[in-house]
N, C-alpha and C positions, 0 to 999 in steps of 0.2 A: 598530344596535338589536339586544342579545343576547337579550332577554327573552324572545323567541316559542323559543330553544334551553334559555332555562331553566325558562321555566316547565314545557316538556316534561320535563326532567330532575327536575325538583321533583314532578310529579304520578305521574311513575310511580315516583318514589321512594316517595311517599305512597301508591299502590299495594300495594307491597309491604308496608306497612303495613296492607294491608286498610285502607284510609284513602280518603274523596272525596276527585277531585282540588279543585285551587283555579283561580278565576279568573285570567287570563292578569293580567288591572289589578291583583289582589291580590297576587300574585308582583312586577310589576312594584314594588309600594310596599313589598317586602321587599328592593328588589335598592340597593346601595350601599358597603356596609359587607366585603365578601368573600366568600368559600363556606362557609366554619361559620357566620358569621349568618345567612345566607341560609337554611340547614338547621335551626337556632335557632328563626329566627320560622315558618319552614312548618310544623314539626314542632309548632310551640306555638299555630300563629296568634296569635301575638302581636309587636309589633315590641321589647318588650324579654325578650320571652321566653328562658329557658334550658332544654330541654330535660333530661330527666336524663342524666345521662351514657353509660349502655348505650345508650338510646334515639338519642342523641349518635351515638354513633363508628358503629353500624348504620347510622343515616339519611343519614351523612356517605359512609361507603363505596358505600351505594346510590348516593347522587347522583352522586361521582365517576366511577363505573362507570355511570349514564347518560346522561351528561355528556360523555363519553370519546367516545358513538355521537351526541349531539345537536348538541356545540358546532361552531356554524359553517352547520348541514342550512339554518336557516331565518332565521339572520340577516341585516339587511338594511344597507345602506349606505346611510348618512342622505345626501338628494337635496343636488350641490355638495361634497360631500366630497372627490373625488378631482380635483376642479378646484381646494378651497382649499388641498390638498397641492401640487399646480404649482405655485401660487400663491405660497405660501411658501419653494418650491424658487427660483424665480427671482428672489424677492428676497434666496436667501444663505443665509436663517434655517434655523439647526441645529433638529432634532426628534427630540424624544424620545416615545413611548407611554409614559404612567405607569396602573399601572391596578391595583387589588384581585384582580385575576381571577389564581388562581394558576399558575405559570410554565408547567406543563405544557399550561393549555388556550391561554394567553395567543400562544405563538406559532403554535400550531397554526390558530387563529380567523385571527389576522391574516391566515396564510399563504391560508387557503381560500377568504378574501372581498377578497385582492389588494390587503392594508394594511400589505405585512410590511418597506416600504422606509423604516424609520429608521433614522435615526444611532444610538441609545437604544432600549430598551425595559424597564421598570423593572416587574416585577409584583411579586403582591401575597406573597410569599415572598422577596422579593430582600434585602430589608430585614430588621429583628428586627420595627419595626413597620409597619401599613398607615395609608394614608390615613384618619381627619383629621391623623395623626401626619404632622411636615414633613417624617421621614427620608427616603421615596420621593424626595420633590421633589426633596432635597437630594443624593441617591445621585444621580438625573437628571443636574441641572445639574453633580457631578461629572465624569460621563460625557460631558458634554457641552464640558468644560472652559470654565461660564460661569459665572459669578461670582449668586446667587439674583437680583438687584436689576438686573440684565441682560436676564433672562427672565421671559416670560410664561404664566402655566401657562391653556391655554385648556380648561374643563373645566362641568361639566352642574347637580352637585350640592353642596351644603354639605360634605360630605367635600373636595372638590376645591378649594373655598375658603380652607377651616380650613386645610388643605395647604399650599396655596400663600401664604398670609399668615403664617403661622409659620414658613414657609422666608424669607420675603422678598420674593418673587415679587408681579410684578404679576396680574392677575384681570381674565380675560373673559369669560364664562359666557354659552354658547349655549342655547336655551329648547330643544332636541330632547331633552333626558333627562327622568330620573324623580323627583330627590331625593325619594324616599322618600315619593313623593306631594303635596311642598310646592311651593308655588312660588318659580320661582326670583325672582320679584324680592324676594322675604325678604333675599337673598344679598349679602355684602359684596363686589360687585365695583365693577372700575373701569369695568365694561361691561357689559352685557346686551346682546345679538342675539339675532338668530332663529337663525343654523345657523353653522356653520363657515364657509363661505364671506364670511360676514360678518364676523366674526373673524380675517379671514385679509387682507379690504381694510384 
């Protein structure tokens, strides 16, 4: 759970803006899409908001640069996680992290909350496009050398869906995320759980 690193990154961005900050939930129903939407909707409150442009690359560089001191301070590791990683280690199964979060915070988060042992790690810069686009997936299962229809993309949000079903990918979808405040039984999976570990039996 990155939210409590971002939303702090988001509010003292909005700071600098002479700006109130936003509630933790509010940010949370902005987070999905990568780090210029993310900066998009805070700067606009709104979820299809586009900020103007100067206001854009300002608010973007803010957040990066508080980002840089937040990601990882206060993240949490959803309960069962590092059991359903064994888990899947001792049955064999190759893994990949696919994630919007761009490259630079992506390994450094992993590395400081003791998640950094994949075979893959595909962020949101790796690709030309990000998740719902199936490229990530696709780059994954490259790296992984398995064929889309092979693997299973086990993921939180509607992004993570659209993802994995325009790759090919099977779909397991754990109820510990945000999609952008909907609920996940909306989501086309071939599964619903509660956490990873569940997904992982």
């Amino acid at each position: 759970d990155t939210v409590p690193d971002l939303a702090a990154a988001v509010n003292a961005m909005l700071a600098d803006f002479g700006r109130a900050p936003l509630s933790t939930a509010r940010v949370a129903s902005y987070v999905g899409k990568g780090a210029d939407v993310l900066v998009h909707r805070s700067l606009t409150e709104s979820m299809d908001g586009r900020a103007h442009d100067a206001d854009f690359q300002r608010g973007k560089s803010s957040f990066y640069a508080h980002y840089r001191r937040e990601n990882g301070r206060q993240a949490i590791v959803f309960p069962g996680v590092r059991d359903a990683i064994a888990l899947m280690r001792e049955r064999g199964l190759a893994l990949a992290c696919v994630t919007n979060k761009p490259r630079e915070f992506t390994h450094e988060l992993l590395r400081r909350v003791g998640l950094d042992d994949f075979d893959a790690i595909v962020s949101g810069d790796d690709t030309t496009e990000k998740k719902p686009h199936p490229a990530p997936m696709l780059h994954a299962c490259a790296l992984l050398k398995l064929l889309p229809g092979e693997t299973a993309m086990v993921g939180d949000s509607e992004n993570d869906v659209l993802s994995a079903r325009a790759a090919g990918c099977r779909v397991i979808v754990v109820e510990t995320g945000y999609n952008e405040g909907r609920p996940v039984t909306e989501l086309d999976a071939d599964a619903i759980v509660p956490g990873l570990l569940d997904a992982a039996r």
